[in-house]
N, C-alpha and C positions, 0 to 999 in steps of 0.2 A: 504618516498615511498618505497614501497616490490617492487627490480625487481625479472623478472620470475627468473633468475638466481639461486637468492638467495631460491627462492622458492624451487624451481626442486632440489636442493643441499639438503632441510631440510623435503622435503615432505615423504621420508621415516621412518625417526625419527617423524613426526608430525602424521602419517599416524597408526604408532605403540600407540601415547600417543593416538591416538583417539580412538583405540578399546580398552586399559584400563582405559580410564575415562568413556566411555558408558556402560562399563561392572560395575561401580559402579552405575548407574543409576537404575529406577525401571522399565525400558521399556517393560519387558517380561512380567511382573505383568500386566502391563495398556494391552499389547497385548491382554493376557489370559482371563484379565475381560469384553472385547468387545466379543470375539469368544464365552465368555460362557453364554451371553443376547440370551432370546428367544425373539420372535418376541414382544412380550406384553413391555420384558423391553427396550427392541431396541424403539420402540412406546413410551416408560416411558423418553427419554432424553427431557430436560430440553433447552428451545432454548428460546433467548430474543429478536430478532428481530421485529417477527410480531407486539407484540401490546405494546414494553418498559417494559416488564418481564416477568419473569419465569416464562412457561408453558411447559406442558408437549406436546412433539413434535405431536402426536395422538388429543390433543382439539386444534391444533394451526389452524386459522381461514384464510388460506394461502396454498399457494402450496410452499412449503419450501424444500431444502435440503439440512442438514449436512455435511461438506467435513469435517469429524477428524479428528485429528493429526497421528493416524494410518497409514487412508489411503492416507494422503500427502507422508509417509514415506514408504510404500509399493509402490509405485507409482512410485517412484525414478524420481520427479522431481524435478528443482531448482528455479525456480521461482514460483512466487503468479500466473499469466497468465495461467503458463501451468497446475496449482492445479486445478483451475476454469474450466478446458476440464472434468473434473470427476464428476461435475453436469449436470444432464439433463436440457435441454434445454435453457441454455446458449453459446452464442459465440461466440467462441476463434478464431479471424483470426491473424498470426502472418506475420507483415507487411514487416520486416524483421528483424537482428537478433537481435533487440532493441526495437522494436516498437511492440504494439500488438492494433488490432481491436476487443473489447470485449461486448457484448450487447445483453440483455432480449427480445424476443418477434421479434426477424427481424432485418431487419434495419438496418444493422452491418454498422458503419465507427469509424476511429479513437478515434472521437472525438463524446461521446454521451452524450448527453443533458439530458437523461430520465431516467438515470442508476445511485443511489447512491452508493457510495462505502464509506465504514467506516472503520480505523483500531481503536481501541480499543473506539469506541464514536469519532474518529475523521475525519471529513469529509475532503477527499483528494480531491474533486473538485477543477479543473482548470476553474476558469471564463471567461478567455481571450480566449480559443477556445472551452468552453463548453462540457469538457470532463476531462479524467485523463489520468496522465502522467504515465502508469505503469512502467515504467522500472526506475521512481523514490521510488518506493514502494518495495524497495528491504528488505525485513525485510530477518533476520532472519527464515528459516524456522520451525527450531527447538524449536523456543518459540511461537510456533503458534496451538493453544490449537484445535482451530475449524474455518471452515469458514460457515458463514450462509449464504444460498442462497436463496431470495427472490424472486419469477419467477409471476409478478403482481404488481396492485398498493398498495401501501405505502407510499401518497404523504401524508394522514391526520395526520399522526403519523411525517413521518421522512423529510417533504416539498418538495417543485416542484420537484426536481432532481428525487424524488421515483417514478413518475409515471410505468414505467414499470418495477420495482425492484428494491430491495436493496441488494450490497453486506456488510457485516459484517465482518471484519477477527479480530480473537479475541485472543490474547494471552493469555500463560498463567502469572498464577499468580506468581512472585517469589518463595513463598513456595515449586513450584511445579520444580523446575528448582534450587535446591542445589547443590553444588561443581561444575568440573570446565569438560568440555570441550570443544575436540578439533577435527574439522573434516579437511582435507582438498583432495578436487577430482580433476581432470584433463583429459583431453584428446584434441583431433585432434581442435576442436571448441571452448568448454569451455575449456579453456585452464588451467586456474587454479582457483579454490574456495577455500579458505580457511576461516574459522569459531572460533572465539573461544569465549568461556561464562563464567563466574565463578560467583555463586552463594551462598549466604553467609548470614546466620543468625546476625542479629544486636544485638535481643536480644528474650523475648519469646512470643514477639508481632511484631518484626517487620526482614521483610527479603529484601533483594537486590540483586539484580543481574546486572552485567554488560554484553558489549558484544562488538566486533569487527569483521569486515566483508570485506575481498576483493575479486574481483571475475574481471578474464581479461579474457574477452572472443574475439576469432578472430573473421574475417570477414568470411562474407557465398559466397554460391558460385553466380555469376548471367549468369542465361544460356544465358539470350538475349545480354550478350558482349562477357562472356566466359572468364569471367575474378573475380578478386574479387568485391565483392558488396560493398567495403569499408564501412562497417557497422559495423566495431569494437565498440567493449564496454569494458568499464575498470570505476569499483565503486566500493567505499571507505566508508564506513557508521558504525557508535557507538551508543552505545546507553546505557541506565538505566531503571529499573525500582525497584518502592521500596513500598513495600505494607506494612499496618500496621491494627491494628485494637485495640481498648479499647472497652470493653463493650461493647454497641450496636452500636459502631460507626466503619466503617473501610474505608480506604483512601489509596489512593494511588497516585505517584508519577513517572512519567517517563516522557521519552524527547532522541530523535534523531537526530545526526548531518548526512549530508553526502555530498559526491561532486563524482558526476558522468560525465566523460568524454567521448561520443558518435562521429561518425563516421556518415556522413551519403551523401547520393550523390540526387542534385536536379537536376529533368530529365529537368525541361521546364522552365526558369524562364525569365520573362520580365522587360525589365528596364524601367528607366524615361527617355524621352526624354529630359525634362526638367534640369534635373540634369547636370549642366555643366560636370561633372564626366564621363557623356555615350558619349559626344559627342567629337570628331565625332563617328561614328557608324561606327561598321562591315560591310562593305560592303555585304559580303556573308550572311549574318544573324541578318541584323539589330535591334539593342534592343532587343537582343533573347541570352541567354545563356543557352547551356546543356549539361546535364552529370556532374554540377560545384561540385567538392567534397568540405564538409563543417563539420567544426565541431560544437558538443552540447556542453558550460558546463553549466553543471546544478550544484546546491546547495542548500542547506538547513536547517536548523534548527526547531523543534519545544518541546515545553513540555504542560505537560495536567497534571493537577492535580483533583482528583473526592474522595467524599465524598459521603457516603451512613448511613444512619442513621433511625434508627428503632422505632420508636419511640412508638407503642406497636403494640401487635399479628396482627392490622388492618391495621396499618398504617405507610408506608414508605419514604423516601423521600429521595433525591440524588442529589446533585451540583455536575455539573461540568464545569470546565474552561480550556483553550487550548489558545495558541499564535503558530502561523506558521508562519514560514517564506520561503519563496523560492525565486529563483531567477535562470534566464535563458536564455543566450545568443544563437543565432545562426543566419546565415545569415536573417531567414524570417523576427526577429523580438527580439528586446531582452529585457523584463522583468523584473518587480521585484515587489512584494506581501510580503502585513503584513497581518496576520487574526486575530482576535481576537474575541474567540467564548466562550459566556455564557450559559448555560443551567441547568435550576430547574423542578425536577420534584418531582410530590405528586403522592401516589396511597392509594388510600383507599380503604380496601376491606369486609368492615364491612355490606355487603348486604349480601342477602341468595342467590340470581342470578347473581349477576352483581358488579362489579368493576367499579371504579373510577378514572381516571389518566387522570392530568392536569398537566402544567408546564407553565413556562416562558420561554422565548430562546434573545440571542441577538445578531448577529454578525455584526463586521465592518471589510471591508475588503479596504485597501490602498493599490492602484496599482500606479507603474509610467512603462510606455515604451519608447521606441527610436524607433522612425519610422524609415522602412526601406523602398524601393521601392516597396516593394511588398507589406506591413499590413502599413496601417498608421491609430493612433488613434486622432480624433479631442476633447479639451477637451472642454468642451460648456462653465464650468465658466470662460475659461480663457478669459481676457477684452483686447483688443489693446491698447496698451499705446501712447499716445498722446503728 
């Protein structure tokens, strides 16, 4: 574990290596060739969301909008949350300084049921409260090629969760992310980020990049005590990825670990009477606790591997396979998930009008929880034993 200490002692030496490894990068090139698209080619970008492939953003059959890698990095923001404020009509409510309310069409809570979110093909849906945990989706910003903003349905294409939109955040490709950097920022809140990647040719089909990520952010302020909100954050997250290609085949290979430690305070919570534990009871506030400060840890692992293959001028096709794991403790209720997601897809586009795109999909997803007094989950197959 990085303390600050160690940090604030290295952060001017780290602060130097990062303006000469981005000055080896091609950033000013990729800047120059956005600013010098006119409207026609700005309309000519190529976006996969709406209907499972490349089209060009102008025929896209959707109200869609592109967040580029550009304009995440003009923007000077740190998280995926506050990237997503730079699309129209999506919304950002930020719950506190961990937590974010984000959702298409109204509606705004936590926890939304009708909102997909995808990072590279892989679906970050929380089942248990029918929503996502953003502030486990700490990627890397800087290998974050584009975000696709779906503002509509896209339930026949990408299932239930699309009805009012799809989020897409889409990396980029190792090739695009050679040699090594290193960022690291701070201040009064975000206390410390530091960033670093190293990207590496294999051979002259296949590249890899690595990457590691810590980010301590303090608590914010709360007017209604006048005190701190005790809603510190402090996350830890790695990760790979490794792209290859032969002929008309090309694949790829990534996967991210992480373990995120949150802060957070429950205003109103109610106990069991039942529970020999409560009793006897507070007199003054009987089976009522508030204000209780609590911590989150969260965890996880997953990898995804995907396979795309040509198989002539008409006809394409594409596997992919992902396993997730997470897991999540904190007073409400604590956690743990396996996923395991299949998906094939065909497109044939050998008509003079009209495309063809079919697939097969399969997921299983294995939950356990530990009832707490507040969420408890009954499991229907379990039998009483006799």
């Amino acid at each position: 574990m990085i303390s600050q200490k160690t940090l604030m002692v290295f952060a001017p030496l780290l602060i130097l290596i990062s303006v000469m490894a981005e000055a080896t990068e091609n950033d000013t090139a990729s800047l120059d060739s956005y600013l010098d698209m006119n409207i026609e080619e700005l309309l000519s970008m190529e976006v996969t969301s709406v209907s499972k492939k490349k089209q060009r953003l102008s025929e896209s059959a959707a109200a869609i909008f592109v967040i580029t890698h550009d304009d995440i990095r003009r923007s000077g923001v740190t998280s995926i949350p506050e990237a997503l404020r730079l699309a129209p009509g999506i919304q950002v409510a930020k719950i506190d300084n961990a937590k974010w309310a984000i959702s298409s069409r109204g509606f705004n809570t936590q926890f939304v049921n009708k909102l997909l979110v995808l990072i590279d093909g892989r679906s970050v849906y929380t089942q248990s409260y029918s929503g996502v945990y953003w502030e486990d989706q700490d990627t890397l910003l800087e290998d974050v090629d584009r975000i696709e903003v779906i503002r509509g349905p896209g339930a026949t294409l990408w299932g239930a969760n699309a009805v009012n939109g799809v989020i897409n955040i889409i990396t980029k490709a190792a090739s695009e992310t050679q040699g090594s950097l290193v960022q690291v920022s701070g201040g009064n809140e975000e206390r410390v980020i530091a960033q670093l990647r190293h990207g590496i040719r294999i051979n002259d089909d296949v590249t890899a990049r690595t990457y590691l990520k810590y980010a301590d952010r303090d608590s914010s302020y709360a007017p209604d005590i006048d005190a701190s909100a005790n809603d510190d954050w402090q996350a830890r997250r790695a990760g790979f990825r490794v792209d290859g290609g032969i002929k008309n085949d090309t694949w790829t290979v990534q996967g991210d670990v992480y373990s995120n430690l949150l802060s957070q305070t429950l205003d109103n919570i109610y106990l069991d009477p039942s529970n020999p534990a409560n009793n006897p009871p507070d007199p003054v506030t009987p089976y009522r606790l508030f204000n209780t400060k609590d911590a989150i840890n969260a965890s996880g692992h997953n990898v995804l591997g995907r396979v795309n293959h040509q198989i002539n001028s008409n006809s394409h096709a594409s596997l992919q396979v992902y396993f997730d794991h997470t897991k999540r403790s904190e007073y409400i209720l604590e956690q743990e998930k396996d996923t395991f997601d299949f998906d094939f897809q065909h497109r044939y586009s050998g008509f003079n009008r009209h495309d063809i795109v079919w697939g097969l999909g399969y997921r299983r997803i294995d939950d356990h929880y530990i009832n707490s007094d507040i969420v408890t989950f009954n499991d229907s197959t379990e039998k009483p034993v006799h």
